[in-house]
N, C-alpha and C positions, 0 to 999 in steps of 0.2 A: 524585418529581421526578428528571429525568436530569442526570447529574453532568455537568458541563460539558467541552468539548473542551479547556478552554484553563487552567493554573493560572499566574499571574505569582507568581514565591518571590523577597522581596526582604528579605534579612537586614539589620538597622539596628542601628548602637548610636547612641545622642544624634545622630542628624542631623533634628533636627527642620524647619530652612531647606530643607537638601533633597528631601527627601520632598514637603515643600508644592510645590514645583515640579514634582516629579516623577510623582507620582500621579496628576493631573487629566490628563495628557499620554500614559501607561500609559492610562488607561482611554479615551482620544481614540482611541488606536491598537490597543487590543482590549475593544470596549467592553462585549464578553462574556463577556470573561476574568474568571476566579474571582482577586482580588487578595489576595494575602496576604503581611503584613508581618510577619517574627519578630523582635520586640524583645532583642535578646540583651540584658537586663539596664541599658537605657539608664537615667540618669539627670535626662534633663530630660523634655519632652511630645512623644517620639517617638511613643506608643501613642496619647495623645490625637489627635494631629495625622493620624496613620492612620486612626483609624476615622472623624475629621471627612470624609477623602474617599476612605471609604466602603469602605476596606479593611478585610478579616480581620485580627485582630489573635491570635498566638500568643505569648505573654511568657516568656523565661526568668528566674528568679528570682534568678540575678547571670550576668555574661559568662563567658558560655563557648567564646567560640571563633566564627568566620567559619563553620568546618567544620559544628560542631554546629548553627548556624543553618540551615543548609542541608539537613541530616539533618532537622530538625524540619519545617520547611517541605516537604522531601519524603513525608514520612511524613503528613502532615495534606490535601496536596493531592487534590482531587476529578477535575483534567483529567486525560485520557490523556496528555497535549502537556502537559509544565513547562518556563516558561521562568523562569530563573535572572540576575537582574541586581542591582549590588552598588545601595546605597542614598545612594550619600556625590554623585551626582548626574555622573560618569564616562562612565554609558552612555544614549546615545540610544534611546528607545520608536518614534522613528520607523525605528530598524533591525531590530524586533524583526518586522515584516511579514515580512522579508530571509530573518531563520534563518528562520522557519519555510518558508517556502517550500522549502526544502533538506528539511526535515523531509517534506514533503507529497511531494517527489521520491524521497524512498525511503529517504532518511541517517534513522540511529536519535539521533547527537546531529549542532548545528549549531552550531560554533563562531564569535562574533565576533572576528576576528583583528586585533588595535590597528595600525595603520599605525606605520611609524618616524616619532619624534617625536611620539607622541601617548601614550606611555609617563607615570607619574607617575615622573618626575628620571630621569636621566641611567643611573645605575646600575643602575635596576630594567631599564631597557631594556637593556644590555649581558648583563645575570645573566639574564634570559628569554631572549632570544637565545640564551647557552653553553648553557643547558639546553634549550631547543628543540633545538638540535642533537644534545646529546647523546641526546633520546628518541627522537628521526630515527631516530639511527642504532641505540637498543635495539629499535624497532617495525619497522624497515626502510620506515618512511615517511615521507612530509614533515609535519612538525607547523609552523605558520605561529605559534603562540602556543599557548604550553604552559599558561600561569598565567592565563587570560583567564575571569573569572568570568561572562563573557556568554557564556548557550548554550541553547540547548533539547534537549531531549529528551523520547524516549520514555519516558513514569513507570515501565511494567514492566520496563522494563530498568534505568533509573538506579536501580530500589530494589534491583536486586538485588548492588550493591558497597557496598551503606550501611555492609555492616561493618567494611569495608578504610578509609572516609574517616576522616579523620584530626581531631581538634575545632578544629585552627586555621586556616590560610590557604593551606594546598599541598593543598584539596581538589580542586581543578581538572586538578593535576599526576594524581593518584591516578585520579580518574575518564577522564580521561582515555587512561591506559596502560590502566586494565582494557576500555573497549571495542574499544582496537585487539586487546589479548592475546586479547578473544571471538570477535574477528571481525566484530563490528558496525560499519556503514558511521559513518563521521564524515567530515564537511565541511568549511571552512573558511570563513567568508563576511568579509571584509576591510571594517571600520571602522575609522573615528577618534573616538578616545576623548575625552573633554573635561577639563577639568578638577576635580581631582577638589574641592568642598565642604566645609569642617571639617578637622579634625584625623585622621591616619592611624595607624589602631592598632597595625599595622606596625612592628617595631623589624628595623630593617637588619641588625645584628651577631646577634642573638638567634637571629630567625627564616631568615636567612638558612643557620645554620648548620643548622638544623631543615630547611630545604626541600633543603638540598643530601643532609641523610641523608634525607630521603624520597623524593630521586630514587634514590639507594644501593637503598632498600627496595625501592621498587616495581620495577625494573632487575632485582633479584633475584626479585622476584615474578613479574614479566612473561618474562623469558628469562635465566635465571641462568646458562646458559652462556656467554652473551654477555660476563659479568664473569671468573667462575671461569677460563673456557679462556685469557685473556691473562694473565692471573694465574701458572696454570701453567705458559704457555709460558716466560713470562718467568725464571720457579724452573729450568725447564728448562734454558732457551739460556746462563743464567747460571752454571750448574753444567755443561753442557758446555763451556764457555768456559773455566772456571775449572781443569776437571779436564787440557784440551789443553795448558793453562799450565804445571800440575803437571808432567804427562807428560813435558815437552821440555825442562822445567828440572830437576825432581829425581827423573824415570821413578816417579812413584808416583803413586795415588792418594790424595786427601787426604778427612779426615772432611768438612772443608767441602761438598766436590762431592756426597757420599753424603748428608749434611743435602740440600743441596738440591733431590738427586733425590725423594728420598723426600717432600719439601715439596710437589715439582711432580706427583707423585701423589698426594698426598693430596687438593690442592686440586683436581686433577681429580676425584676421587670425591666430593668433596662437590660438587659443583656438580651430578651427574648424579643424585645423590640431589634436590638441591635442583628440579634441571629436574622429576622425578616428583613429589615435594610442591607444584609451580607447579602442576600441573597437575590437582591436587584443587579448586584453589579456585574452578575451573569447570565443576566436575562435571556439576553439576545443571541449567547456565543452558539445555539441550537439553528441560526439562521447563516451562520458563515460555515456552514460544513463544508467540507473540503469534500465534492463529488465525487472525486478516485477513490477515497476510504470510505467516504459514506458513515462515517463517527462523528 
């Protein structure tokens, strides 16, 4: 039997209301599509209420994570074509025609980008926003939604950063940065999100703090000079500053200034070390080319 074009990966913990709505509507809108629900460890009749309508059902054995959902669900999927939507009943199945169509145009993922005001509260949309910007400006392109778990892609390619995602909820930040760092086309396809269903496993303070050091990581993963070289400049400018000061009030130089020359080169060498270690972790992806495209 030929493996199907099409896998929907829909991570759930205890949204059992949502999925019954959600499911029959997924399969309206790809009624060929291979459907698969990964139970992260739910406690009520998630897995029941999936395979009533007629989904795969992969269980993990307690919660592990958005991320690790995602990772499972990828790794079990049979289509060429994954499409990735969360479960708590957020993203429309009638958008999901949309991304792929981007997909069929030649983009390797398709991202749905949540219109302002379709954000879950106030904050999440301001903190997506700063960090959109600030990937902007580490990829040198425009990211419209950085955190938006609605997307498709190409399976031989999304499996090839499986090791970089992360098990909680800034896998989207992650995958993300590595297909622009590849080079693979991403799109951005503009929807509005709904409201989200249930209870949000999300802790604002916690995870917040976690997403902000995973844009840190992958910033440094993706172009680490981009961090290091203002870093240094700044060691730099500040030790010249400092040393002028010296000069014209007590004609010396001070260990201060010599601290933080030497600061401002160090942290330039590591970063140019760092820039050759970024650059391993793409070694290989020239040997999984997708034959039909030939890219």
């Amino acid at each position: 039997m030929n493996a199907p074009l099409l896998s929907v990966v829909i991570p759930a913990r205890n949204e059992v209301a949502p999925l019954a709505a959600l499911l029959p509507e997924v399969r309206r809108q790809v009624p060929d599509a291979e459907i698969i629900v990964v139970d992260d460890g739910s406690s009520d009749g998630t897995p029941h209420v999936a395979r009533q309508h007629g989904a795969r059902v992969i269980s993990h054995p307690y919660p592990m994570g958005n991320g690790a959902a995602i990772k499972t669900g990828a790794r079990a999927a049979l289509g060429e074509i994954i499409v990735f939507m969360d479960g708590d009943g957020q993203h429309r199945p009638e958008d999901i025609p949309r991304l792929l169509e981007m997909i069929d145009a030649g983009y390797d993922m398709a991202v749905g980008a949540r219109a302002r005001g379709t954000h879950a509260g106030m904050h999440r949309a301001v903190a997506n926003d700063v960090f959109s910007r600030f990937a902007s400006w580490m990829v040198m392109q425009n990211i419209d939604d950085l955190t938006s778990g609605f997307r498709a892609v190409r399976a031989s390619k999304f499996r090839q950063f499986l090791y970089l995602l992360p098990n909680g909820f800034s896998y989207p930040t992650t995958i993300t940065m590595s297909f622009f760092r590849a080079g693979y086309g991403v799109a951005y396809v503009p929807i509005r999100a709904q409201e989200r269903q249930g209870k949000s496993h999300i802790r604002p303070l916690r995870d917040g703090v976690r997403f902000l050091l995973i844009i840190i990581k992958i910033g440094t993963l993706y172009s680490p000079q981009k961090l290091f070289l203002p870093v240094s400049a700044s060691f730099f400018l500040t030790g010249l500053g400092y040393y002028l000061y010296t000069y014209f009030t007590t004609g010396r130089l001070t260990n201060m200034s010599v601290l933080l020359f030497i600061a401002a080169i160090l942290t330039f060498l590591i970063g140019i070390v760092s820039e050759q270690i970024s650059a391993l972790h793409y070694k290989g992806l020239d040997e999984h080319r997708d034959p039909e495209q030939g890219v």
